[in-house]
N, C-alpha and C positions, 0 to 999 in steps of 0.2 A: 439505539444503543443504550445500554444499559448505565448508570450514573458512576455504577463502580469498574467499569469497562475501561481503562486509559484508550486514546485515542490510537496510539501503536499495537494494542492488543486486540481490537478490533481488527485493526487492516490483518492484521499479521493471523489475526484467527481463520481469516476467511480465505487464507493463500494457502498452496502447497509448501512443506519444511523449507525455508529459507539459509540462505547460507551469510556468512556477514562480509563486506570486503570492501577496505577502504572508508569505514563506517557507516557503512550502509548496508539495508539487508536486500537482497537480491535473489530474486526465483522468479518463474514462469507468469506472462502477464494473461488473464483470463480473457482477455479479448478477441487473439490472436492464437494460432498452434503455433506454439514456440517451441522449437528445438535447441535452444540456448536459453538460459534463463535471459529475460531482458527489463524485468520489470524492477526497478529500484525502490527501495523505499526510506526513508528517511526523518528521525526524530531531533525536531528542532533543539536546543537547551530550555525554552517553554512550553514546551509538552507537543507542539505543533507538528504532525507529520505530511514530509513531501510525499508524493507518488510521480513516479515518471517512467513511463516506458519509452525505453531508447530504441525501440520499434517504431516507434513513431502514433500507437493510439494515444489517443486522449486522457487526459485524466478522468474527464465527465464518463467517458465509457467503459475505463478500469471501475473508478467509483460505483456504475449503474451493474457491472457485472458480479460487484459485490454487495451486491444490494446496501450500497451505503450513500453519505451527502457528503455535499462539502464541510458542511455544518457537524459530520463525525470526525474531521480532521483536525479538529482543535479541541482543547483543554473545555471544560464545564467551568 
């Protein structure tokens, strides 16, 4: 990831147009064929973002589909 990349603009680069709902951005999780969006995502107030599909995959395997780390989910 790039050092001027914010950690949500990463996640959020590598997803389909998300939509926002309840403060959180929510679209399709890459792991799974989703016919609902299910995959949430989520910016701390210190830069930190959650990822959570409420499908039930993994973060490690949302992460891996996005070619990202754990280590891209937080602030530099």
């Amino acid at each position: 990831m790039s050092r001027n990349v914010t950690p949500i603009d990463a996640v959020l680069g590598r997803l389909p147009p998300a939509r926002v709902v309840s403060g959180q951005h929510v679209t399709r999780c890459p792991v799974h064929e989703d016919k609902r969006p299910s995959l949430g995502i989520r910016e701390l107030s210190d830069g930190t973002v959650l990822v959570r599909c409420y499908a039930g995959c993994s973060t490690e395997h949302v992460l891996e589909a996005l070619g990202l780390t754990y280590k891209d989910l937080y602030p530099r």
